[in-house]
N, C-alpha and C positions, 0 to 999 in steps of 0.2 A: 656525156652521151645520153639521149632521150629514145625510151623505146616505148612507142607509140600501138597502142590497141584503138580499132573503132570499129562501132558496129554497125551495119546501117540496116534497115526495114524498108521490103521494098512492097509496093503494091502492083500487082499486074494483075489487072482489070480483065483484061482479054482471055487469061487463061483458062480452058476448058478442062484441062487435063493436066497432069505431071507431066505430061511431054513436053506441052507447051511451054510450062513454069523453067522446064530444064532447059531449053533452050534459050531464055530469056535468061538466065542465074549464069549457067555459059559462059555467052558471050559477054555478061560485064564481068565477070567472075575474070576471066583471061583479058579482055580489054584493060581493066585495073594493073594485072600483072604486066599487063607488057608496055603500058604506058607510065608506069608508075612503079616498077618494081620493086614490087609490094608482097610480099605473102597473102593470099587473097582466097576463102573459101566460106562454101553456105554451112550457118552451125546449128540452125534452130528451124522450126517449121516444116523441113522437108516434106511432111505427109498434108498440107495446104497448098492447094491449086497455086491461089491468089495470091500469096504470101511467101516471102522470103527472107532472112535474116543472113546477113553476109557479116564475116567478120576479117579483119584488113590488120596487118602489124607491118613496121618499117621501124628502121633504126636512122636517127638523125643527130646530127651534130652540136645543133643548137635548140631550145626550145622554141626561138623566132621561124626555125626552117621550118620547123614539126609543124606549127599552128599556119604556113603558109602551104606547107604540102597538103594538110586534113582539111583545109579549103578548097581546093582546085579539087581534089577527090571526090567533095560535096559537092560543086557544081558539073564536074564530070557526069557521078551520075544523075545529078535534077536535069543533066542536059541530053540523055538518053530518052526516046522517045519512047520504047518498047517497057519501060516499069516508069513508075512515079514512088519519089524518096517520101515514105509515109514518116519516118523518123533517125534520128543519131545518133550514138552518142562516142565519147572517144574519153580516154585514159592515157596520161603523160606519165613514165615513171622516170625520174632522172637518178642517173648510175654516177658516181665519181668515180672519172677515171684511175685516180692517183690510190684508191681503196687497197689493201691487201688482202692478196686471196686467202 
């Protein structure tokens, strides 16, 4: 079992205000979850316009899946028009199932 952390740093150009920023964080924030059912939430930044830090966990089966799902994820959001992915980074931890508690 692989439990997958990433974080990603987004830049939104446009934003004037915390409204704007929250509106933009939102919608990928919930896009992510519901396409990707993912745990999905903003952890750093919050008081930057422009700036946003998202961090994302999923549990996957294999380490092949993990590093095919934390792609599509990346290109997800590079393919969001509303922020641009200023950076990434992502953490694999692998669990043995067969372990005793």
């Amino acid at each position: 079992m692989i439990v997958c952390v990433a974080l990603f740093e987004l830049h939104i150009d446009y934003a004037e205000s915390l409204k704007d920023k929250r509106a933009v964080v939102r919608s990928i924030r919930d896009r992510l979850r519901n396409t990707f059912h993912c745990s999905c939430n903003e952890v750093a930044l919050q008081d930057i316009h422009q700036r946003a830090r998202l961090a994302l966990s999923f549990i996957a089966d294999r380490r092949d899946s993990a590093d095919s799902l934390l792609d599509k994820m990346q290109q997800f959001v590079e393919a969001n028009a509303n922020a641009v992915l200023a950076g990434w980074t992502s953490e694999k931890l692998d669990f043995d199932e067969e372990a005793d508690l």
